[in-house]
N, C-alpha and C positions, 0 to 999 in steps of 0.2 A: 417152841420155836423162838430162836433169840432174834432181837432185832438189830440191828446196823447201830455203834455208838457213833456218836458225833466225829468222833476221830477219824472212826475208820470211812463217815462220810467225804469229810475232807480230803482224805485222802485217794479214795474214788475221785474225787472231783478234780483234786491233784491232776493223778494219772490221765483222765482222759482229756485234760485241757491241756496238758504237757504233751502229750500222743498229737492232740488235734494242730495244737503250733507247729511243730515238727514237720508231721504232714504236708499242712497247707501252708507253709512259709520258709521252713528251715530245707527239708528233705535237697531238693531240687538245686540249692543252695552249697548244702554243705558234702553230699555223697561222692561229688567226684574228686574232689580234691583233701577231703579230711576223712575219709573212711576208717573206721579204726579207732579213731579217737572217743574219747567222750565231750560228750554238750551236756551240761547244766543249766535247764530253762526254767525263768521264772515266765508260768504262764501267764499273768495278768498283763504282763509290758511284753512277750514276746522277747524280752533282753535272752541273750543266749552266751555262754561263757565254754570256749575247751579246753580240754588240756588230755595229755598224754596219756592219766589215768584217770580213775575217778574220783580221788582225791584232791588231783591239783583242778581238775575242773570247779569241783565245788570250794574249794578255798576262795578260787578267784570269784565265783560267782557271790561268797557269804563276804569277801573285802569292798566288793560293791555296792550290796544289797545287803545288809546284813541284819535284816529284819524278813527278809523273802522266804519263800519256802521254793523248793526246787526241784524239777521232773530231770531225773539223773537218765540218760540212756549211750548209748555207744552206736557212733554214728556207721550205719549200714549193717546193724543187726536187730535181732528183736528183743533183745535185752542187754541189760548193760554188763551182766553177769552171767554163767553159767554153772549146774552144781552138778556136781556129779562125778567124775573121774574114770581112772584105768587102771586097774592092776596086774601083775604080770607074776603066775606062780613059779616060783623059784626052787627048785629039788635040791 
């Protein structure tokens, strides 16, 4: 049985204090009027940055902070991303 390396702790710890700010601070805040968009939250200060995609969110967030680490998510969904797709057989 492997155990959890340090990395992948922090990163747990990441996610669910980036989840928990969101939640209890951002959510209520940002769903009616920014839905769609992305937030990049450095969870220790609560600071929160968006932008159109997920790139320009975190740019602005890494010109600010640029020592932070960042809970990347898309505002009014449960991930910031989605995998998977559709195909369509063609004869």
């Amino acid at each position: 049985m492997s155990s959890l390396s340090e990395t992948d702790m922090a990163t747990d710890t990441l996610v669910e204090r980036g989840q928990r700010v969101y939640e209890e601070q951002l959510r209520a805040t940002l769903e009616p009027s920014h839905s769609g968009c992305y937030v990049a939250i450095e969870p220790t200060t609560g600071r929160y940055f968006l932008g159109d995609t997920g790139t320009a969110a975190l740019v602005t967030a890494r010109a600010a902070l640029p020592e932070a680490r960042f809970y990347l998510m898309r505002v009014g969904q449960q991930a910031a991303h989605t995998v998977g797709g559709h195909a369509t057989r063609v004869r």
